[in-house]
Structures are given as C-alpha cells and as structure tokens.
C-alpha positions as CSV (number, residue, x, y, z in Angstrom):
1,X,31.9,71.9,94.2
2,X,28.7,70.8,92.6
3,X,27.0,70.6,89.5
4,X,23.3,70.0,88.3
5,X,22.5,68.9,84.2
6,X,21.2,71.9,82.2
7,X,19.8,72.3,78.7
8,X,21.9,74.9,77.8
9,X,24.9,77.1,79.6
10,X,26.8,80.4,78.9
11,X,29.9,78.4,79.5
12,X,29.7,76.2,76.8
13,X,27.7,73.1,75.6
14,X,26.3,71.1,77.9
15,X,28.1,68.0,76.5
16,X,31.5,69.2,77.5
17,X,30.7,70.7,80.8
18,X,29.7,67.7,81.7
19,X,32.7,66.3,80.3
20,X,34.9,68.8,82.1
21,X,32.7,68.2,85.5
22,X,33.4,64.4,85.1
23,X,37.2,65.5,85.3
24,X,36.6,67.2,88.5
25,X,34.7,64.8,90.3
26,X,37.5,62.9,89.9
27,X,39.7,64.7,91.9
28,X,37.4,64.2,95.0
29,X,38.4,60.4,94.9
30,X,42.3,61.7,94.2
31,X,42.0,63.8,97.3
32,X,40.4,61.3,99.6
33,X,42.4,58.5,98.7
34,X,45.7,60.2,99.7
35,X,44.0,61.8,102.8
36,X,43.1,58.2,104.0
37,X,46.7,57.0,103.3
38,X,48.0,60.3,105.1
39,X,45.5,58.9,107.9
40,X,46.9,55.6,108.1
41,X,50.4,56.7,108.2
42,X,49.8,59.2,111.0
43,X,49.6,62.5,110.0
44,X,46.8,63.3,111.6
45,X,43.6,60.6,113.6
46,X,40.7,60.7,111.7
47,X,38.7,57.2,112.9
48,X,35.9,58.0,110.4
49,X,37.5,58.4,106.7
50,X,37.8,54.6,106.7
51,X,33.9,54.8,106.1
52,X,33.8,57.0,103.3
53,X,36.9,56.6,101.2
54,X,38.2,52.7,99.6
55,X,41.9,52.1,101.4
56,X,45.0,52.2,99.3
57,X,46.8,50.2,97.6
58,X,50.2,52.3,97.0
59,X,52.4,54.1,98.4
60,X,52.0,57.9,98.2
61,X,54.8,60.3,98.0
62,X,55.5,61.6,101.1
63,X,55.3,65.2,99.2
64,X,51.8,65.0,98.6
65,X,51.2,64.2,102.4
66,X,52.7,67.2,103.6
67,X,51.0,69.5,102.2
68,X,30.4,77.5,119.6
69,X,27.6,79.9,118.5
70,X,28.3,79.9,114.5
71,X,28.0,78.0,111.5
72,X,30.2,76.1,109.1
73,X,30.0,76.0,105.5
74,X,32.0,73.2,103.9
75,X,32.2,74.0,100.0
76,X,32.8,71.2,97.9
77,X,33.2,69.2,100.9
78,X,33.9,66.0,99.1
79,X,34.1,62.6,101.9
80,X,35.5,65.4,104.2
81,X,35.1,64.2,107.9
82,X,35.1,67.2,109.9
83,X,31.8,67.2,111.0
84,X,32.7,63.9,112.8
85,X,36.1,64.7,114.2
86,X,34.6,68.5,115.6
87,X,32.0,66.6,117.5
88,X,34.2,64.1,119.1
89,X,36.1,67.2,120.4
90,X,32.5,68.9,121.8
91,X,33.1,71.9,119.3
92,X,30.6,71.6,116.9
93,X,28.8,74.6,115.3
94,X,25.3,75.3,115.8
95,X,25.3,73.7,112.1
96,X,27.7,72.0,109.9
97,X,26.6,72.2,105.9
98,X,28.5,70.7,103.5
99,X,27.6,71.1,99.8
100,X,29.0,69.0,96.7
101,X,28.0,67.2,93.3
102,X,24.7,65.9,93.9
103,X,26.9,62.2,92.6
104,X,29.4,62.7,95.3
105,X,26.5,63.5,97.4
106,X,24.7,60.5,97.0
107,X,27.6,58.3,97.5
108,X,28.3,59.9,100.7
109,X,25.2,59.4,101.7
110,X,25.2,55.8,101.5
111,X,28.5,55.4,103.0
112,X,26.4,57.7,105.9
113,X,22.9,55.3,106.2
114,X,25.2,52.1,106.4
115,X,28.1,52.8,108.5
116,X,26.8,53.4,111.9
117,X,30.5,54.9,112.9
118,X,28.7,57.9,110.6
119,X,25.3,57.7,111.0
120,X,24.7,57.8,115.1
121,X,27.0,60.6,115.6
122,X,24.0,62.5,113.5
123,X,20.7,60.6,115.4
124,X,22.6,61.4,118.7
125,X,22.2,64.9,117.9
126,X,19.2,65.1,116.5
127,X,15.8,64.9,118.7
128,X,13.3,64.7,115.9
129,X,11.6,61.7,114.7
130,X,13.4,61.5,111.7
131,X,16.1,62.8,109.3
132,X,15.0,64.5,106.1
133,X,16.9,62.3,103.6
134,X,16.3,62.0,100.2
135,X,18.9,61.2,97.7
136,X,20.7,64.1,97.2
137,X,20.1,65.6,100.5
138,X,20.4,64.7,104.4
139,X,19.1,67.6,106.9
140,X,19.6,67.2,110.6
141,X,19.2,69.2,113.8
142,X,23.3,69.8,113.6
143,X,24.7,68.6,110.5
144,X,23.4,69.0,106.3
145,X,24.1,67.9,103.5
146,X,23.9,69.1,100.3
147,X,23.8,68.3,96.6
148,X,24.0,71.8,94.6
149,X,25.3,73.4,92.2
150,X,28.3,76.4,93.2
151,X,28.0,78.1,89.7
152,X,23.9,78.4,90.7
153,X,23.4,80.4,92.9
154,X,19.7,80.8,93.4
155,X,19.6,77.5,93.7
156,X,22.3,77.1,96.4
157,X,20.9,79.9,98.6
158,X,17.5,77.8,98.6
159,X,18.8,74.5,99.5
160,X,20.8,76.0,102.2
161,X,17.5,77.7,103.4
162,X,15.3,75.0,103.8
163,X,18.3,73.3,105.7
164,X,18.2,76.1,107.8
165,X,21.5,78.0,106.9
166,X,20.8,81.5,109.0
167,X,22.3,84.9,107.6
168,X,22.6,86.3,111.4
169,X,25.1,83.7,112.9
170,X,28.6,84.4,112.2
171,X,29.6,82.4,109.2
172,X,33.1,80.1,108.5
173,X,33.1,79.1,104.7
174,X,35.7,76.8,103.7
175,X,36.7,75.8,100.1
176,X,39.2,73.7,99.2
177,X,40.6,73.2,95.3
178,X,37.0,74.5,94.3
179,X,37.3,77.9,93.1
180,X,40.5,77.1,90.8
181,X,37.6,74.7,88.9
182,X,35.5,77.2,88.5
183,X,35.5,80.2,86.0
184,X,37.2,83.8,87.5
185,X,33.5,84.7,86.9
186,X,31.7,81.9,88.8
187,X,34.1,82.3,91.6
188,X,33.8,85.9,91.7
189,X,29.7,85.7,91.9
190,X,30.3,83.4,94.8
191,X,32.4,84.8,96.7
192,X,30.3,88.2,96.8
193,X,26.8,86.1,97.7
194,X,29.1,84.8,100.2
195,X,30.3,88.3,101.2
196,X,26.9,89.5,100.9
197,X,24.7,86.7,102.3
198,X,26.2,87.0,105.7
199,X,26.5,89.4,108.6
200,X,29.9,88.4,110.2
201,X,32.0,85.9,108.0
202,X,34.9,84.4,107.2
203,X,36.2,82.4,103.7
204,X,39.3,80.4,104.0
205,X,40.5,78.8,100.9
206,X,43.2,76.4,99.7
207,X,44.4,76.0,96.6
208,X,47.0,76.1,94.0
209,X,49.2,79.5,93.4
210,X,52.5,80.4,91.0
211,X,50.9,78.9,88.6
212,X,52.6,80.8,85.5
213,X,56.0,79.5,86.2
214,X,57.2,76.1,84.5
215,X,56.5,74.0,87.5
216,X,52.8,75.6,87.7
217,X,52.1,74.9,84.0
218,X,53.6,71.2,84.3
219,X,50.7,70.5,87.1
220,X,47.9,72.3,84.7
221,X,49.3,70.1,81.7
222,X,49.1,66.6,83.9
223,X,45.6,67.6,84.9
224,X,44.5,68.9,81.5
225,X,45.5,65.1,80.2
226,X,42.7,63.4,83.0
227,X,40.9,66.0,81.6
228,X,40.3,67.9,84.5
229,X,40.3,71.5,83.3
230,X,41.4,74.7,85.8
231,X,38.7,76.6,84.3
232,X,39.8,79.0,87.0
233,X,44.0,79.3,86.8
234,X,44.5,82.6,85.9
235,X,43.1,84.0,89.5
236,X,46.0,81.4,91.4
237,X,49.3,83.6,89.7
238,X,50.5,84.8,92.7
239,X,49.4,85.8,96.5
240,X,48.7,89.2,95.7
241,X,46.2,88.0,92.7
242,X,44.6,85.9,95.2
243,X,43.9,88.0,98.2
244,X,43.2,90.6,95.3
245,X,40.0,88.3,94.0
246,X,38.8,88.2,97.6
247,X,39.3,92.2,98.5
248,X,37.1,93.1,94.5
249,X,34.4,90.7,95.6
250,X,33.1,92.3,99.2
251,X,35.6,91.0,102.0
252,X,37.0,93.4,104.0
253,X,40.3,92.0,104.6
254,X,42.6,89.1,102.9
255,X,45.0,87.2,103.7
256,X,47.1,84.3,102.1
257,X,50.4,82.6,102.4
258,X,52.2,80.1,100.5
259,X,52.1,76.3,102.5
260,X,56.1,76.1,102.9
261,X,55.9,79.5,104.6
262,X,53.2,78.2,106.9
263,X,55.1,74.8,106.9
264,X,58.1,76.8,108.5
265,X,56.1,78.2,111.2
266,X,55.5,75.4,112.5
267,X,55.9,74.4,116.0
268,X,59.4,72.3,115.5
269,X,57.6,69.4,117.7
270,X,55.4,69.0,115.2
271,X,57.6,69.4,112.0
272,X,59.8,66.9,113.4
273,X,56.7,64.3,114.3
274,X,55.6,64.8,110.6
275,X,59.3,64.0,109.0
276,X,59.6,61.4,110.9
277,X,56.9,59.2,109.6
278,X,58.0,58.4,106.3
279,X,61.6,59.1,104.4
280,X,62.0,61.7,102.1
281,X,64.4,62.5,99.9
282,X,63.5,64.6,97.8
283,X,62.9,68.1,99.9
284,X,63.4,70.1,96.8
285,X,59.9,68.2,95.1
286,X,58.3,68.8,98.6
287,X,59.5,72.9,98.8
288,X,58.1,73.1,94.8
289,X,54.9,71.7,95.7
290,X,54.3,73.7,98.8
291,X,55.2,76.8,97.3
292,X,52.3,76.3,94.6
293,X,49.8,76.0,97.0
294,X,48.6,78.7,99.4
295,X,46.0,79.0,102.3
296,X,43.6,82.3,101.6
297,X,41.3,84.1,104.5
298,X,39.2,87.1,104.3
299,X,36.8,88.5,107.4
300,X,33.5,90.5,106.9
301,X,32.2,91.9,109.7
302,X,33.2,90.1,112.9
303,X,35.3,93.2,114.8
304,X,33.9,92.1,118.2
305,X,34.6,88.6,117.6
306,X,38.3,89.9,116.6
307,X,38.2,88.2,112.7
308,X,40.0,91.0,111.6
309,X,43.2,90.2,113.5
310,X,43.8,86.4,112.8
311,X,46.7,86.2,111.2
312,X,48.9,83.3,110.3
C-alpha cells in the first residue's frame, strides 16, 4: 500500500495519518526480513531478495515461516521479487506493476539501479533507449513500478496509465496485508475500481481473519503498541465477512480459506520437506496462527478463461 502527504483528509489529521502510515511501512521491513530468513532456510529459492532486503540476524520462529497474455498487479508489493523469479521461469505477463509507498518505492529503486542481479533482468527486456525512472517511479517495456497512493484512486488509475496498465487484458491483482490497513471504506472503493476497471480479472488477497476471538485481539494489541493501526479489522471476522466484502464490491464470485486448511491440502511431499527444515515444537502456536490468516479470490469476467472454477 501507498500513501502521498495531503493538507487535509476525511480520515483524520494529517499529522496522525502520517503517524499511523509510519506504522505500516514498517511492516514492509517485518515482512521482508522473515521472507529472506524463510529464503535462507529453504522454504522456497528466491536468488534475488538478498538484493532488496538486509539479512538477519535471529532466528525466526518457525511458525511465522509457515505460513502468458495478461497482466499482474502487485498491491503494496513491498521488496516482493516475483517479477524476477516469473521471468526466470519464462512466464512473465505482458506487464508486471507493482505499486507501494512512494518511500518504499524509492528504496527499491535504488536497491534496482545498483544491483545488476535486479536491474538487467529489466534492460534485457526492454528494447528502448532508456527506462523512464524518476524517483518514485521505474517504467519498462515488461515490468513498473509505482509510488501511489491505494486510498487515491484517481491518482492510482493515472499512474498505472501512463505505465501503460490496459483495461482489455485479463487482469491478476494481488494484495497482501494491505486491505486490513486500510479503512472498510478505502478498501471497499478499491476493490470496486478494481472490479470495475477491468474486463476479465481476478483479486487474490492474504491477510489476517478470526480476528474477534482472544488470540485475534492479542495480535491487534502487539501491533497497536508499534503503532501500526488495523484501520481495517472489522472486515477480517470471519471467512464469510471476507468473501462477503468482495461479493458487495462487484466480483462475481469469492472464495477464501483459512492457511491451516490450505496447509492440510498439501501435497504430503511437500509438508514433510517444509517440517523438516527447522524443529518445531510448538504445533499448537503454528495451527493458531494459520487459522487467523486466510487466502481470498474473486473472478470477474474470465468464463472462457475458466476463472470461475479455480478453486483451492
């Protein structure tokens, strides 16, 4: 997610927004450092977060661990390294955007001009004479990002035009842990320009759900002391409440599941590759956690492509 400075905002002073968007930077670092230690453990390969995110120092629970013709939009896309990792497998989109805090933006963006790991995956693909660059913004034949505001709308839509974002392609929106900082308001407005903007799309999102029980209020309460407010907890209750937000604001069909129910299905190959690279002894921690995330998906359009029968 991303945010721009304004004079004056319908969600409050413009002191403590920023205060409370300072808060949710922060979890962008969070998030990348444990993906990187994930990484280096082997949970997954991912060559190129070594030049975006600083190693780390300590251990992570192992809980936290365990957790063609189109176009990708990456919401809030952080030091995410998808881009990278699709076009080492040769299934890159037409276009890969990617939109965040204009200051996570331009940190990115240095980490992109001088790590060549990042940088001539981009020039490779890209047969113009040069990159439009600036310091909020990289646009390239394949690959854009951006440094926008979520909650602005009018202002997102013309960013991703001039980077050449088309309404006609079938469209693959990810967020993940954006909407639950955002307002039920905010999130609502985007998710019907996102429902709206595009012929045949999809929107999956990850983030937290059962967050009314105890466990659920503990996590709001350790976030609310880094203050890093969940403007947007009220929409994460339950499954139902969230494939309920995404069915009110224009998507045709929604979908979500809990992570220890999509943990279970699992191929056991895989489960028991993932268990068996650190120790862990406390399952019941891991189980908690899982069940108060969930992975969300909702299809507009897209019959011939056969959106409306992915399921988990």
């Amino acid at each position: 997610m991303a945010a721009n400075r304004r004079e004056s905002s319908p969600f409050g002073s413009s002191s403590s927004r920023d205060t409370d968007d300072e808060g949710v930077r922060g979890t962008c670092e969070d998030a990348s450092v444990c993906k990187r230690y994930a990484v280096s453990i082997g949970y997954w390969h991912d060559p190129y977060i070594e030049h975006l995110v600083r190693p780390c120092k300590e251990r992570k629970a192992p809980e936290i661990n365990r957790g063609c013709h189109c176009q990708i939009l990456n919401l809030g896309a952080g030091m995410d390294t998808t881009f990278w990792k699709l076009k080492d497998e040769d299934l890159l989109p037409s276009k890969y955007f990617e939109v965040d805090f204009p200051t996570i933006v331009k940190r990115k963006l240095h980490n992109i001009k001088s790590k060549p790991a990042l940088a001539k995956p981009i020039a490779e693909l890209h047969s113009e004479d040069a990159l439009r660059i600036d310091g909020h913004m990289l646009d390239s034949a394949r690959y854009a990002i951006i440094g926008a505001d979520l909650r602005e709308l009018p202002e997102l839509e013309e960013k991703l035009k001039k980077c050449n974002m088309s309404t006609q392609l079938p469209t693959l929106l990810i967020a993940e842990c954006v909407l639950i900082y955002m307002t039920p308001e905010q999130s609502a407005s985007l998710l019907k320009w996102a429902a709206s903007s595009f012929e045949t799309a999809m929107f999956i999102n990850y983030e937290q759900v059962n967050m009314d029980d105890r466990f659920g209020q503990i996590m709001v309460e350790n976030l609310w002391r880094r203050q890093c407010h969940l403007a947007g907890v009220e929409t994460c209750k339950s499954l139902e409440s969230q494939r309920e937000r995404l069915l009110l604001n224009g998507w045709e069909t929604a979908s979500a599941v809990d992570m220890m129910e999509l943990y279970s299905r699992l191929p056991r190959a895989e489960v028991n590759r993932i268990e068996s690279l650190e120790f862990l002894d406390e399952m019941e921690l891991l189980e908690q956690l899982m069940r108060h995330y969930c992975l969300c998906w909702a299809t507009r359009g897209g019959q011939e492509l056969g959106l409306k029968e992915i399921t988990c």
